[in-house]
N, C-alpha and C positions, 0 to 999 in steps of 0.2 A: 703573582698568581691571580688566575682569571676570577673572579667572586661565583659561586655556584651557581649552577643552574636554579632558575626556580622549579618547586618541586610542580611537576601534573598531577593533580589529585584525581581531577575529573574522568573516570573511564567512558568511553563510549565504544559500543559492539555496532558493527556495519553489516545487516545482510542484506544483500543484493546479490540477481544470479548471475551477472556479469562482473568476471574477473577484472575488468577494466575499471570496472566504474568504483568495485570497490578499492585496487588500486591509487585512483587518483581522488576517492574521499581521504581515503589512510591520508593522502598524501598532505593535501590541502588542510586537514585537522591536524596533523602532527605540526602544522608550523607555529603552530598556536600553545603558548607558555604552560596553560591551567589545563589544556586538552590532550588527551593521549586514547591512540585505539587499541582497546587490549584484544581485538578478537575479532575477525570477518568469515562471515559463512553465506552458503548459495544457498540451502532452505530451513527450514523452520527447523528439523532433527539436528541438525548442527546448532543451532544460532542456540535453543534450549541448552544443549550440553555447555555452548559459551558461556550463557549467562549464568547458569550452574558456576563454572568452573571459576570466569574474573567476576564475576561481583559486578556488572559495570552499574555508572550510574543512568546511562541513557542506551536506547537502541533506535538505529536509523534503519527503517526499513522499507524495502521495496514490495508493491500488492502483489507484483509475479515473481514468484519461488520455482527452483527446481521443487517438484514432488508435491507441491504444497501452495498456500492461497496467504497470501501478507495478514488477509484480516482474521483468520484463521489463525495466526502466529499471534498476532497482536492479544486477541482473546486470550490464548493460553498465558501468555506473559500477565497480564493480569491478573490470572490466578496464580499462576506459578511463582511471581516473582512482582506483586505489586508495586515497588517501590523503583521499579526501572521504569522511566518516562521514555516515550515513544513518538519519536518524529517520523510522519512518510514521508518518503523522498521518492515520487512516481510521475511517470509520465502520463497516467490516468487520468482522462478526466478529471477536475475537480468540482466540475459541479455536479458530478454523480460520483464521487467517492469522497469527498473532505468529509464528509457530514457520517458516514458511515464507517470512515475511519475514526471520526471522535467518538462514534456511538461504540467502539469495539474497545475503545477506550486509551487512544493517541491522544498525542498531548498538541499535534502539530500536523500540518499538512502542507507540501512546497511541492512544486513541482519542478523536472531534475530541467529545466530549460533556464531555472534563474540563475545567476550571478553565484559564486561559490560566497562572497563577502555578504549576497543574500542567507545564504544556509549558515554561514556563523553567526550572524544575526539571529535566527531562526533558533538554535542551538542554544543560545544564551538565554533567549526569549521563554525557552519550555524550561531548561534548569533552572530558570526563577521561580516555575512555580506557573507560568502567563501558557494562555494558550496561542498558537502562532496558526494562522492561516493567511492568504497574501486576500488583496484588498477584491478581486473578482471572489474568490469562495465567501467570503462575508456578505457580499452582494448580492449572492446568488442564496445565500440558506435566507437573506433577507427577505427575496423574495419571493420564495418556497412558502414562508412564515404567513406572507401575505396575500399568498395564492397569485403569484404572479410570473409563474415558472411556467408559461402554455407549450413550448416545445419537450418539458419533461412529462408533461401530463398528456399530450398528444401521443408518443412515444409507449407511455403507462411505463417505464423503467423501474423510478421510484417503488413501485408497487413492487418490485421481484427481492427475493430474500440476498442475500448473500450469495450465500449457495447457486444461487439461480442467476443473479446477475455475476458470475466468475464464469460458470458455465455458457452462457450465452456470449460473454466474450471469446472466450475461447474455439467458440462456433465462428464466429467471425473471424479469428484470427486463421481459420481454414484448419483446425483441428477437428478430426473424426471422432464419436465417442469413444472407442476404442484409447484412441489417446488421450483423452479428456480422461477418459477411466483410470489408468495409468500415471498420467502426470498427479493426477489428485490423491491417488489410492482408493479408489472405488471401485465397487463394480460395476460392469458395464451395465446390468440391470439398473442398476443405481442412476446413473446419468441418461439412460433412456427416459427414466422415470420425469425427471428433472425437465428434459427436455418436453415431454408430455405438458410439466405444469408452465413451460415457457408458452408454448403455443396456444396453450387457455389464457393466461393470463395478459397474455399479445395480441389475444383474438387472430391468430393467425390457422390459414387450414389445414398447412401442411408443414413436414420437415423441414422441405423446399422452399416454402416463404419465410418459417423461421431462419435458415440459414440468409437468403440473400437479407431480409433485415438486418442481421447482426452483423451482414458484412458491410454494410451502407454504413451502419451506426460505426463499426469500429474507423472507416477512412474518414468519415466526419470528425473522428476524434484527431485523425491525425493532417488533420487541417485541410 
């Protein structure tokens, strides 16, 4: 008779709004003895009822949600459910989002282009207790620290809330407010609004230049 399995203790909950991806996370953590996924959702109203329901001990999650905003999710898990440690796993920027996913209160920040045996790494790193970031996002809040960030200070990014830098990308990604309103649950008065404090605080004159900025900024993001 084969000797038992070792038991998985460790839960981890996956949301991401791509069926694919959180597919081949499940897939790539279940090969793993101590690791098991009790639970994957596409936005934030799901992932809450998960964490409610398994218990788990970690959540991997992604900044863009069906309905809903990653950091946004991450916050409420903080309240809701303090004792789940929270790694993103985004194809976001990280030197405009690692720092503001720790500040919502992640434990971890990877972006999904590294190595899977990188994210297990990453995984083991936050259930110690360690905060995980890869070696450019350390560099980069280094030199934030130091005042030595001139293309985010050029930009003024840094300066926009949450709220305003989700929506500005979103602008860029060639989302209408109308959608933007929608996907987030707002009203469209609401993201108009928003949009007003993007082009103050961009110093931009119109809609028109706010839009082609964030579109420039989003394809710089994607190399």
């Amino acid at each position: 008779m084969p000797p038992p399995a070792k038991s998985k203790t460790t839960r981890i909950l996956l949301v991401d709004d791509h069926a694919m991806v959180r597919e081949g996370l499940a897939e790539a953590i279940s090969r793993e003895q101590d690791l098991t996924v009790c639970g994957a959702a596409a936005d934030a109203l799901e992932a809450l009822a998960l964490a409610s329901s398994t218990q788990p001990q970690m959540a991997i999650v992604d900044l863009t949600l069906k309905n809903s905003s990653g950091l946004d999710l991450i916050k409420q898990l903080q309240v809701l459910f303090p004792e789940i440690r929270v790694l993103v796993l985004s194809m976001h920027d990280e030197s405009l989002y690692a720092e503001r996913a720790l500040r919502a209160g992640a434990r971890g920040y990877m972006n999904k282009e590294e190595a899977t045996q990188n994210l297990l790494h990453a995984i083991r790193r936050v259930l110690k207790g360690d905060i995980y970031l890869s070696d450019a996002a350390t560099k980069h809040m280094a030199a934030k620290a130091l005042g030595k960030n001139p293309l985010q200070a050029c930009l003024g990014l840094d300066q926009l809330s949450d709220r305003e830098l989700e929506i500005f990308k979103r602008l860029g990604d060639g989302q209408n407010p109308r959608q933007i309103a929608t996907d987030l649950n707002l009203d469209r008065s609401t993201v108009e609004t928003y949009r007003g404090r993007l082009k103050d605080k961009l110093r931009l004159k119109d809609a028109n230049e706010l839009l082609q900025v964030a579109i420039r900024w989003n394809k710089s993001q994607q190399g």
